[in-house]
MARBA-3410 file (N, C-alpha, C, O; in Angstrom, 1 decimal):
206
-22.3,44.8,0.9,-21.5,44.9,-0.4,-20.5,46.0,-0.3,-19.4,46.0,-0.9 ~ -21.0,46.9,0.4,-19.9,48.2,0.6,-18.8,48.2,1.3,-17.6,48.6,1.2 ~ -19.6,47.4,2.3,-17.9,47.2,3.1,-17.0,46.1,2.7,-15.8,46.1,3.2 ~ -17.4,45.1,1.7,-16.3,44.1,1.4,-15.6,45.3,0.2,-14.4,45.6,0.1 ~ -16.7,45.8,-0.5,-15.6,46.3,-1.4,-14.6,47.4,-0.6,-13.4,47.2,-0.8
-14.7,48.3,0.1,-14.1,48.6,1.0,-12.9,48.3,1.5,-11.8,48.9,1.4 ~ -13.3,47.2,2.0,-12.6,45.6,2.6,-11.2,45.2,1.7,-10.1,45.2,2.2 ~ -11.4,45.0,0.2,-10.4,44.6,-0.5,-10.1,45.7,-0.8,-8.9,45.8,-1.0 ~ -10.6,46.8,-0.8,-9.7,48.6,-1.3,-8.7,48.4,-0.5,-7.5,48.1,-0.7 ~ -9.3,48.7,0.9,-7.8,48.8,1.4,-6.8,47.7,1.5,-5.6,47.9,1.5
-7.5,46.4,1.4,-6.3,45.2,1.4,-5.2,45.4,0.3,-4.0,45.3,0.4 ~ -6.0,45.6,-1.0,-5.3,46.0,-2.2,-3.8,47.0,-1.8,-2.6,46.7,-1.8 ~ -4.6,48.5,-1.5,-3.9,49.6,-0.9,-2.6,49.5,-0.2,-1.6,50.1,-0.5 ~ -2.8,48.4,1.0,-1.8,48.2,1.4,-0.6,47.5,1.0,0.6,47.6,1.2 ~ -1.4,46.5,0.3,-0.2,45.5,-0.7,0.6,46.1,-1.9,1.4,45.5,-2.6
0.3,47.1,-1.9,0.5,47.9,-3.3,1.7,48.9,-1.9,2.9,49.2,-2.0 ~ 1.1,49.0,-1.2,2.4,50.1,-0.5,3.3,49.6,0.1,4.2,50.3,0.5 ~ 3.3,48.1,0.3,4.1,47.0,1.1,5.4,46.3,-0.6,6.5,45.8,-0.7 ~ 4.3,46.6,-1.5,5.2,46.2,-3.0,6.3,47.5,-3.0,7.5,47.4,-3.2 ~ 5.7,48.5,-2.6,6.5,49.5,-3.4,7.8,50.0,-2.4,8.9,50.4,-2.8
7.3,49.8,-1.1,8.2,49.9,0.2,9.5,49.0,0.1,10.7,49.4,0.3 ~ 8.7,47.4,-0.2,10.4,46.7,-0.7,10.6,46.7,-1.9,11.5,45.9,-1.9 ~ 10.6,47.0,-3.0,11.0,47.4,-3.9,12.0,48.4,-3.8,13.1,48.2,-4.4 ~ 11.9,49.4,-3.2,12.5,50.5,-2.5,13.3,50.0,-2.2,14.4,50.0,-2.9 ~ 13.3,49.4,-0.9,14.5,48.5,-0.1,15.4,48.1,-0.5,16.5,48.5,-0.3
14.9,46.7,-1.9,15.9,46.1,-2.1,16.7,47.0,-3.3,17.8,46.6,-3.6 ~ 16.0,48.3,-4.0,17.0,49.2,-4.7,17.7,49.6,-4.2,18.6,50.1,-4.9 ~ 17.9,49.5,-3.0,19.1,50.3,-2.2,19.6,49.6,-1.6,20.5,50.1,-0.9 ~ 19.5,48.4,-1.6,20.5,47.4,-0.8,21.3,46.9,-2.5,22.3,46.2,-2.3 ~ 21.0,47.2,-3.7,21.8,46.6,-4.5,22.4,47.7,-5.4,23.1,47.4,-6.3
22.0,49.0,-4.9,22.3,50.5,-6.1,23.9,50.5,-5.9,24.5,50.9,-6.8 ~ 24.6,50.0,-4.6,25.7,50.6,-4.1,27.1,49.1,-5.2,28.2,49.3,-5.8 ~ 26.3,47.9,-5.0,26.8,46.4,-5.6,26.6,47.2,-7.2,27.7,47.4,-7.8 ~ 25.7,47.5,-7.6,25.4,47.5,-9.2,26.6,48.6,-9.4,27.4,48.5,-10.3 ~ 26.5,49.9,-8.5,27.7,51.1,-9.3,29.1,50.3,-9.4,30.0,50.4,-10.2
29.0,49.3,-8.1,30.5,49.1,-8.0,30.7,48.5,-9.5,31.2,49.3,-10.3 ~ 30.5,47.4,-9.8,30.4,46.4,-10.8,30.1,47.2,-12.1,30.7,46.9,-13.1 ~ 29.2,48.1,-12.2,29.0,48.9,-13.2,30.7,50.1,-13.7,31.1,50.5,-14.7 ~ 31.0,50.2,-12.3,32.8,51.1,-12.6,33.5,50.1,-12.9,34.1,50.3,-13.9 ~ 33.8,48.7,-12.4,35.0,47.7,-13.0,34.8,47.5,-13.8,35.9,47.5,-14.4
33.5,47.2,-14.6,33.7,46.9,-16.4,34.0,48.0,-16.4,35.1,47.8,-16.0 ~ 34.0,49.3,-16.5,34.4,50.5,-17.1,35.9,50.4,-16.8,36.5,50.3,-17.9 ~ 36.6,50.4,-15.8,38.0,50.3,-15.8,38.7,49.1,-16.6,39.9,49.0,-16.9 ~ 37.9,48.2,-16.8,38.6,47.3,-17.7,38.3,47.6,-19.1,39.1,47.2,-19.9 ~ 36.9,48.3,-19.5,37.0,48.9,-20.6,38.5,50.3,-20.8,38.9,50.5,-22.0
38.9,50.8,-19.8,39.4,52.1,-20.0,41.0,51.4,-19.7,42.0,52.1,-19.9 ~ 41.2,50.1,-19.4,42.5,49.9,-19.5,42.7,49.1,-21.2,43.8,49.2,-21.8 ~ 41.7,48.5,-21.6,41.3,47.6,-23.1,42.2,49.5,-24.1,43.2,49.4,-24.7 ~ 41.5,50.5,-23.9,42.4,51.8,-25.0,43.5,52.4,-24.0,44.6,52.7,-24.5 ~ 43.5,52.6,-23.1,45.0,53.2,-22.4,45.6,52.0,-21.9,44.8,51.1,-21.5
47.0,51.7,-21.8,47.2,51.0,-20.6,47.2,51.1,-19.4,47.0,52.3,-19.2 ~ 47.4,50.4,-18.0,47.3,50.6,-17.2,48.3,51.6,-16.2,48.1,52.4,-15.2 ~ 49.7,50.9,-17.2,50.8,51.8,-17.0,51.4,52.9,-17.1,52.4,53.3,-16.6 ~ 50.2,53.4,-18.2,50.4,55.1,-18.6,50.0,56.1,-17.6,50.2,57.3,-17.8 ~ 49.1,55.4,-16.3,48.8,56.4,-16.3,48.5,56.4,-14.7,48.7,55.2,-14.4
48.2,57.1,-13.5,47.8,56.3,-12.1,47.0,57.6,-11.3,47.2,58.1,-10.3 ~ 46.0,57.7,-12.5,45.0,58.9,-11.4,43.3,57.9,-11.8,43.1,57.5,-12.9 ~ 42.5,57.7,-10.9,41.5,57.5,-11.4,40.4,58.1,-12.1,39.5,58.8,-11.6 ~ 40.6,57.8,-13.3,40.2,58.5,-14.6,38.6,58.9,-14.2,38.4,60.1,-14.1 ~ 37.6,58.0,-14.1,36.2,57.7,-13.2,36.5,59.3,-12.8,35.8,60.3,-13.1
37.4,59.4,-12.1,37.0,60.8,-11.3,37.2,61.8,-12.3,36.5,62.7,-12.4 ~ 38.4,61.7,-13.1,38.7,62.6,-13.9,38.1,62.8,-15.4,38.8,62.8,-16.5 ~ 36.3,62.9,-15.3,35.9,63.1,-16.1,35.1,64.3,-16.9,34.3,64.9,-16.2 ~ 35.1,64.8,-18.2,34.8,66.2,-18.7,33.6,65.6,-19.9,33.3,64.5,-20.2 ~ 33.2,67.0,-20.5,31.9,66.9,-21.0,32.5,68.0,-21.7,33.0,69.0,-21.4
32.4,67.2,-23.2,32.9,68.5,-24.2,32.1,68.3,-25.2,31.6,67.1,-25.4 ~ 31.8,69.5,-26.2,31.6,69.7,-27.5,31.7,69.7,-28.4,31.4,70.7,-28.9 ~ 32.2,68.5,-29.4,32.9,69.2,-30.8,32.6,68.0,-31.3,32.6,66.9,-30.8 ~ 32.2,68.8,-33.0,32.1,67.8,-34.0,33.0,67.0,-34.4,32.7,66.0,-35.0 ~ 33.9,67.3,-34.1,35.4,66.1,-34.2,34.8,64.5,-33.6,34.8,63.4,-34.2
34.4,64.8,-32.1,33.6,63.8,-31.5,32.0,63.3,-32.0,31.3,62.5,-31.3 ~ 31.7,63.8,-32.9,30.5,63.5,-33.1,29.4,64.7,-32.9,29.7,65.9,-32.8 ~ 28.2,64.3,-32.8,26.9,65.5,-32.5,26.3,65.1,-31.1,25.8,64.1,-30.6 ~ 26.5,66.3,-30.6,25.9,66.5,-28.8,27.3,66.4,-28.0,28.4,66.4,-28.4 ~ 26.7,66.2,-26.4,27.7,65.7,-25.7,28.6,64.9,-25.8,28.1,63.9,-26.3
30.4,64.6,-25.3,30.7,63.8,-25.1,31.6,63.4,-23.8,31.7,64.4,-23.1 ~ 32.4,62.4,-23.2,32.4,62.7,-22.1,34.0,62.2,-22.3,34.2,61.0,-22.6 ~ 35.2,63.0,-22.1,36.7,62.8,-22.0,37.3,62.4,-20.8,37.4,63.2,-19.9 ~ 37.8,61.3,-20.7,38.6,61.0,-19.5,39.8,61.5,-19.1,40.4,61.2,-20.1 ~ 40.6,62.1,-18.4,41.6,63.1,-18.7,43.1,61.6,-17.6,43.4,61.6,-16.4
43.6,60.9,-18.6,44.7,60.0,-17.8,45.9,60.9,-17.1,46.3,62.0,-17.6 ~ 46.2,60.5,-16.3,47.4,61.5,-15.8,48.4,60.4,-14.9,48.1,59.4,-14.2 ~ 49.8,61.2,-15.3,50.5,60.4,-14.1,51.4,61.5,-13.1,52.3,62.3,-13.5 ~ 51.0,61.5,-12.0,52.0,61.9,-10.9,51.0,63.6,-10.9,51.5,64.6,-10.4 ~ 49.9,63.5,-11.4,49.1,64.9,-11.8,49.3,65.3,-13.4,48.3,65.9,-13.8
50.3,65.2,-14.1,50.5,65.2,-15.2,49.5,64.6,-16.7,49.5,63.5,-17.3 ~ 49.0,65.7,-16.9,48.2,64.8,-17.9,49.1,64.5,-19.2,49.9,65.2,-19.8 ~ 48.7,63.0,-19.4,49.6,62.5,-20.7,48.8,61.9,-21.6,49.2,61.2,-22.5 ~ 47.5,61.9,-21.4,47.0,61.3,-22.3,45.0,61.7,-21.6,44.4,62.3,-20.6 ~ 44.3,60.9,-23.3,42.7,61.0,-23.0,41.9,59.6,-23.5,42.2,58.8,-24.4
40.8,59.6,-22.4,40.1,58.2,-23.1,39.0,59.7,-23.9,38.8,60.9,-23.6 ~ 38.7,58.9,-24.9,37.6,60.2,-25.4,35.9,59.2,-26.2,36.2,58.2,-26.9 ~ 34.8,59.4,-26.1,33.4,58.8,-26.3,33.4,59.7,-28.0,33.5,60.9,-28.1 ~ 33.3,59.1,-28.6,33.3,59.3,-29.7,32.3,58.6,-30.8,32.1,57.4,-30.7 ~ 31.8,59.2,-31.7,30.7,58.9,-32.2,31.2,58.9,-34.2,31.7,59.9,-34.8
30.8,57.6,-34.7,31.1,57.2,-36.1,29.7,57.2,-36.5,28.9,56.3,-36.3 ~ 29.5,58.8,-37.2,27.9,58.6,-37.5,27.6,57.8,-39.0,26.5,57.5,-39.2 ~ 28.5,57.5,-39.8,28.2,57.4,-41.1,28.5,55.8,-41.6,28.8,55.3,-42.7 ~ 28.3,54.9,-39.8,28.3,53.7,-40.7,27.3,53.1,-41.5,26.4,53.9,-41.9 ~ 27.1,51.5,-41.9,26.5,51.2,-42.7,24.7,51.0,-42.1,23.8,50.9,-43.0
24.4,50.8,-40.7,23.2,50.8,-40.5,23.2,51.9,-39.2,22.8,51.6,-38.1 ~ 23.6,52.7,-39.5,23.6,53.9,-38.5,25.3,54.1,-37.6,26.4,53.6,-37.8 ~ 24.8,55.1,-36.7,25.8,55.2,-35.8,26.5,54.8,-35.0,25.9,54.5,-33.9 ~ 27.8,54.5,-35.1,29.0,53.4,-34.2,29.7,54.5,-32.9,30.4,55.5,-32.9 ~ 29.0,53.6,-31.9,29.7,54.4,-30.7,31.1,53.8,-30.4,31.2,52.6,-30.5
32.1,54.8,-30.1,33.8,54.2,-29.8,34.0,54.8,-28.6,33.3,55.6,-27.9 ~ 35.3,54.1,-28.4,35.8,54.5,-26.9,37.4,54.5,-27.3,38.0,53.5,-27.5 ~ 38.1,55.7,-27.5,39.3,56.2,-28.0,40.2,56.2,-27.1,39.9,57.1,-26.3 ~ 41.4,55.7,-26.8,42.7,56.5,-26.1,43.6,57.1,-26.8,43.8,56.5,-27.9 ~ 44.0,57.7,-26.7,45.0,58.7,-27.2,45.8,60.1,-26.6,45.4,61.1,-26.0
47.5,59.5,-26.9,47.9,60.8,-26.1,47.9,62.2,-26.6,47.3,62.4,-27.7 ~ 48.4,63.1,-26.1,48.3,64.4,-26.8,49.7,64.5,-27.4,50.5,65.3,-26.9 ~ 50.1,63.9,-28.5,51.1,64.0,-29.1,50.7,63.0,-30.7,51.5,62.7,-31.6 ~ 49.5,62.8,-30.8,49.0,62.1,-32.2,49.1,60.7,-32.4,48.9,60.3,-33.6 ~ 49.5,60.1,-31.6,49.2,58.5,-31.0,48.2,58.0,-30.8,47.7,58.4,-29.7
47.5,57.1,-31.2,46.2,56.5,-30.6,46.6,55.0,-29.9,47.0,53.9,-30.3 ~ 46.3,55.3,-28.8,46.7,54.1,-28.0,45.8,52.9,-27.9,46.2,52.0,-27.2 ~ 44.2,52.8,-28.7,43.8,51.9,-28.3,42.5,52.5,-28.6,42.2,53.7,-28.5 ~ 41.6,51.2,-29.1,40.2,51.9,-29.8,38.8,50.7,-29.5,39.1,49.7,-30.1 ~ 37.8,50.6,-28.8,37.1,50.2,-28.7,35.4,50.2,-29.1,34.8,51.1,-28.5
34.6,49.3,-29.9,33.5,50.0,-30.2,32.7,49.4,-28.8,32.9,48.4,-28.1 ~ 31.5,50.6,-28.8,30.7,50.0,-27.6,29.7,50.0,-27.9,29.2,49.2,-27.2 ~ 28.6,50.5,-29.0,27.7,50.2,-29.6,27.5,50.4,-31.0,27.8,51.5,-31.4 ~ 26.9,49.7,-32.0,26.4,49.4,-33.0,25.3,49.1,-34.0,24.8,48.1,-33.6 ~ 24.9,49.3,-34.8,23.7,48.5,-35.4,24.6,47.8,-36.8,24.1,47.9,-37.9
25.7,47.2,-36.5,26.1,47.1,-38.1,25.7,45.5,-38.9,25.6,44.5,-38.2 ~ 25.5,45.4,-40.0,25.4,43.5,-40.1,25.7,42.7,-40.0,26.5,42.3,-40.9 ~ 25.3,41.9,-38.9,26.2,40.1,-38.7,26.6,40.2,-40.0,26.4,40.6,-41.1 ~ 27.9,39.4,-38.9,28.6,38.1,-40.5,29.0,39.5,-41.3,30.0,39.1,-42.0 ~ 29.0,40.7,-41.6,29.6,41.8,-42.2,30.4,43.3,-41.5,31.6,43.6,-41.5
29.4,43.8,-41.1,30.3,45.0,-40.6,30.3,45.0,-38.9,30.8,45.8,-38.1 ~ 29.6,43.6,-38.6,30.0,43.4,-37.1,31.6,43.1,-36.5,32.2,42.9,-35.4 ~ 31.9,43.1,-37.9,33.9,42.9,-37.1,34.7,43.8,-36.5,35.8,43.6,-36.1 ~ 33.8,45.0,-36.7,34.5,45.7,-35.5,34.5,45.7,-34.0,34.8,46.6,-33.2 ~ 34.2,44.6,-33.8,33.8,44.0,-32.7,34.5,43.1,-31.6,34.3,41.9,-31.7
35.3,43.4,-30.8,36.7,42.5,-30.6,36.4,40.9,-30.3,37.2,40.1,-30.1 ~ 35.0,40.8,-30.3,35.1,39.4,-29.9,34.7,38.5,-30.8,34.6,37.3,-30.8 ~ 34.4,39.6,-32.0,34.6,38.9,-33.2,35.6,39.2,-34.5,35.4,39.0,-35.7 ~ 36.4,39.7,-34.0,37.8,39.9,-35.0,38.9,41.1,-34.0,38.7,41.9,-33.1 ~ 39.8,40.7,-34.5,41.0,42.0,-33.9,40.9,43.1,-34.4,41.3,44.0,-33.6
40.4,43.7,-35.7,40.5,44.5,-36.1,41.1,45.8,-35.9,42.1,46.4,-36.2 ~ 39.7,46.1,-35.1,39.9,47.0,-34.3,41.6,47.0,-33.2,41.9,47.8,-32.4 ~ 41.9,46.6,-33.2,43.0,46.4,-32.0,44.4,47.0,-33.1,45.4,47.2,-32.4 ~ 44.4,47.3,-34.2,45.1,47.6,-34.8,45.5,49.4,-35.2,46.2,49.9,-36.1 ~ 44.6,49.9,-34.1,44.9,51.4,-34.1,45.5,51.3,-33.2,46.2,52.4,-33.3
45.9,50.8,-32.3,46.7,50.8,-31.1,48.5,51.1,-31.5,49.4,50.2,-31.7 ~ 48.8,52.7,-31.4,50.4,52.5,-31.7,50.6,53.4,-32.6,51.6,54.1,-32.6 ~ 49.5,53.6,-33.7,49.4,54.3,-34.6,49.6,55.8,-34.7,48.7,56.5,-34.2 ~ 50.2,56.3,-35.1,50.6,58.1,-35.1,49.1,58.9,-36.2,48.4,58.3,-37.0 ~ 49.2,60.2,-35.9,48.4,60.2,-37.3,49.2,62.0,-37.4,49.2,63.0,-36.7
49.6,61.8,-38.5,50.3,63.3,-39.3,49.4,64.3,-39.5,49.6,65.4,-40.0 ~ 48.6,63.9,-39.1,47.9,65.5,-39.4,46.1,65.3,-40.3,45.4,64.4,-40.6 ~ 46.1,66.4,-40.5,44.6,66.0,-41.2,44.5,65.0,-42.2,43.9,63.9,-42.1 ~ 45.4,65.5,-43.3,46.1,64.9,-44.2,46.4,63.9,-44.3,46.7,63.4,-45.4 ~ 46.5,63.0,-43.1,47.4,61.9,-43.3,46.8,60.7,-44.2,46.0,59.9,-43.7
47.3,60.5,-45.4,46.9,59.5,-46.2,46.8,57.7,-45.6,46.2,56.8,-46.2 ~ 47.6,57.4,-44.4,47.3,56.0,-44.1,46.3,56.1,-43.3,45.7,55.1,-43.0 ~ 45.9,57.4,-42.9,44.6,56.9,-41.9,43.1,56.8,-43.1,42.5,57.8,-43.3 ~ 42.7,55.9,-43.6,41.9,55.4,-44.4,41.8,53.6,-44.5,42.7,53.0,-44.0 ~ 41.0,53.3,-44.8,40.9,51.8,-46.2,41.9,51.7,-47.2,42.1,52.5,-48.1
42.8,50.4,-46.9,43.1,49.8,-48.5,42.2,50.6,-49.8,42.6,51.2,-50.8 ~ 40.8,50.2,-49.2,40.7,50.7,-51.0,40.4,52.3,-51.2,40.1,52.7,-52.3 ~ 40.6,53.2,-50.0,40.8,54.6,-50.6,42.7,54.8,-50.4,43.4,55.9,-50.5 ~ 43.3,53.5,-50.1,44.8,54.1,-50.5,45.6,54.0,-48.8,46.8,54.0,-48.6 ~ 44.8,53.8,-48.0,45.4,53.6,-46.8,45.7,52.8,-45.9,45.4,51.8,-46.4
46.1,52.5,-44.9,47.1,51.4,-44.2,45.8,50.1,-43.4,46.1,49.2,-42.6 ~ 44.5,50.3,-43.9,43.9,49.7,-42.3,43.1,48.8,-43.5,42.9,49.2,-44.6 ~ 42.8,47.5,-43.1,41.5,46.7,-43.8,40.4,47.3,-43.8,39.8,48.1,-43.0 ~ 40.2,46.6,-44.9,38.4,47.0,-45.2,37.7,45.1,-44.9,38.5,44.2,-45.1 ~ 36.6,44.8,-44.7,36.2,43.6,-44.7,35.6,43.7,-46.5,35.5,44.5,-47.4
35.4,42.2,-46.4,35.1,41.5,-47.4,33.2,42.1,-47.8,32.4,42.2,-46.9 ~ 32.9,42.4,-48.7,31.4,43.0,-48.7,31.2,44.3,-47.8,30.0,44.8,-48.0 ~ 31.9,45.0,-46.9,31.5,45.8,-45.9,32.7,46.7,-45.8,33.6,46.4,-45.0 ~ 33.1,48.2,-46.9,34.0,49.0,-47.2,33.4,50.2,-45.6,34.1,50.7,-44.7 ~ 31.7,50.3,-46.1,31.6,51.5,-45.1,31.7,51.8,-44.0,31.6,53.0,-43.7
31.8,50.3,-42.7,31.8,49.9,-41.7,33.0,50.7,-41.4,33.1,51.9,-41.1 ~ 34.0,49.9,-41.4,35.2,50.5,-41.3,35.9,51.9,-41.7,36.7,52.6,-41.1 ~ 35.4,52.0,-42.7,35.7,53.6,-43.2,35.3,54.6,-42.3,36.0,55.5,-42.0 ~ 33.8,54.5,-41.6,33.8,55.1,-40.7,34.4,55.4,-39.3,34.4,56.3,-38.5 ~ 34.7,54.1,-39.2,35.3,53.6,-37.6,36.9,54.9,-37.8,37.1,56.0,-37.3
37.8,53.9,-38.9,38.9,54.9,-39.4,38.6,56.3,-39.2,39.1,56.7,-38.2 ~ 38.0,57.2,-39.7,37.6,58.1,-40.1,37.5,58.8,-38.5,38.2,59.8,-38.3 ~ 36.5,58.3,-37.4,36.1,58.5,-36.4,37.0,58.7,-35.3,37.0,59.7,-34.5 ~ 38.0,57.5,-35.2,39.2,57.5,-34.4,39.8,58.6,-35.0,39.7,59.6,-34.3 ~ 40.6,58.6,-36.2,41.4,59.9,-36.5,41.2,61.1,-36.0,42.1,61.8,-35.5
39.8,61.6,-36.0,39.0,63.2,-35.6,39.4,63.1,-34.1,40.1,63.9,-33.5 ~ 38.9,61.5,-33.5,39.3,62.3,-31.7,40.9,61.7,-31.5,41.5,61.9,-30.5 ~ 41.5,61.0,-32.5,42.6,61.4,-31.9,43.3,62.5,-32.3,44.3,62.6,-31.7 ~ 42.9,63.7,-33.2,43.5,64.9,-33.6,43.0,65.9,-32.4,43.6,66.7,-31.8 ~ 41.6,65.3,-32.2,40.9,66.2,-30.8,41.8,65.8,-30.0,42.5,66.8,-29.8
42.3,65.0,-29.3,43.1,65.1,-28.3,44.3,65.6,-28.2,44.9,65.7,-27.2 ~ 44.8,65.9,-29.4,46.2,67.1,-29.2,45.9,68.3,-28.9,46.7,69.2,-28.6 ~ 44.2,68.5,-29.1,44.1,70.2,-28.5,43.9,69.9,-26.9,44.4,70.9,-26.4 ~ 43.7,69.3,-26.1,42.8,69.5,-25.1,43.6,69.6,-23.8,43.0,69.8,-22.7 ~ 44.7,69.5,-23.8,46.1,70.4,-22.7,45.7,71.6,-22.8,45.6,72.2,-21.7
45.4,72.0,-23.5,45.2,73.8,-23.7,43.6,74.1,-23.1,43.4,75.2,-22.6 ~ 42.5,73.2,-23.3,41.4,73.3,-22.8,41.4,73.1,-22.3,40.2,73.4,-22.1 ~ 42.0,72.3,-20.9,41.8,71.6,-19.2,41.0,72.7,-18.4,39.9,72.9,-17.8 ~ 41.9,73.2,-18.4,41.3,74.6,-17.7,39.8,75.5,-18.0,39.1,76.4,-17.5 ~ 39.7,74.8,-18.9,37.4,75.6,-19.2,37.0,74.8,-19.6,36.0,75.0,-20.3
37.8,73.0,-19.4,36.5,71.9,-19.5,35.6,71.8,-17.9,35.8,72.1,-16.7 ~ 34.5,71.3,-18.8,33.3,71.5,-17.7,33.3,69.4,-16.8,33.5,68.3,-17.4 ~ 33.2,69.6,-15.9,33.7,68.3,-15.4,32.2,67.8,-15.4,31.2,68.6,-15.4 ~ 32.0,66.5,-15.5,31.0,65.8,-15.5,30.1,65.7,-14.3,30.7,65.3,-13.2 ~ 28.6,65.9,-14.2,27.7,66.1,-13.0,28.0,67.7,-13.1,26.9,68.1,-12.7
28.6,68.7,-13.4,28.4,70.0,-13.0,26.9,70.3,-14.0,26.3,71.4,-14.0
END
């Protein structure tokens, strides 16, 4: 009896080290396929708020980790666009904490001159059929920051129709959007400071 149990211990043992050995394997025959494919949605996410034309350094490399409540609470991570070494512009991760079932993650371009070139959400908890329209594949919405200037803190069109300002509000769902508005404006104002910060941003992985 001792030695069968024995017997299947080790048979067990070894099948358990032969599972985990290719498991291993095949993580590393597909880690190298998954980053690639994991960076092209990101470049087509990062050409969807910049265009492609604005800019010809690869951003992926040109990435920073900043602080500020403008962006939301905690880390966030700024893409720094540049042409010819010139920076003219930023993708920036930006965080809309005050929508209607929690926090709306965006993805901002904007140059450093108070332009927002393009605004994408990337995650949400908001309600089908209501404040899910910020959602490009279910409304344009969103596509309508794109071009947009903003004057300053102050600026009264960056709001809702119904607080007085230039952008829709949906039908049933005022706070969705108000936050989205509200969120873009902060990092596109953050991105007119950050020429002056290049130099003691902390680059991403340090």
């Amino acid at each position: 009896m001792l030695k069968t149990i024995r017997k299947h211990g080790i048979t067990l043992a070894l099948f358990a080290a032969g599972s985990t050995g290719l498991t291993a394997t095949i993580n590393m025959m597909t880690k190298t396929t998954i980053d690639e494919q994991a960076a092209l949605q990101q470049k087509v996410l990062f050409d969807q708020v910049i265009p492609a034309d604005r800019y010809n350094n690869n951003l992926q490399n040109s990435c920073f980790v900043v602080n500020s409540p403008a962006l939301g609470k905690g880390a966030h991570r700024v893409y720094i666009a540049r042409m010819d070494d010139t920076p003219v512009a930023a993708i920036l991760e930006a965080t809309a904490p005050d929508g209607y079932s929690g926090a709306i993650q965006l993805l901002v371009g904007a140059d450093f001159n108070g332009t927002v070139l393009g605004t994408r959400v990337t995650e949400h908890h908001e309600t089908p059929g209501l404040g899910d329209k910020i959602e490009l594949r279910l409304s344009d919405w969103v596509t309508h920051f794109a071009g947009k200037s903003i004057g300053g803190e102050n600026d009264a069109h960056w709001a809702v129709k119904k607080d007085g300002g230039d952008f829709d509000q949906f039908t049933g769902a005022t706070i969705t959007p108000r936050a989205v508005v509200n969120a873009v404006k902060r990092a596109g104002l953050y991105a007119q400071t950050l020429p002056a910060q290049l130099p003691q941003l902390t680059a991403c992985g340090e």
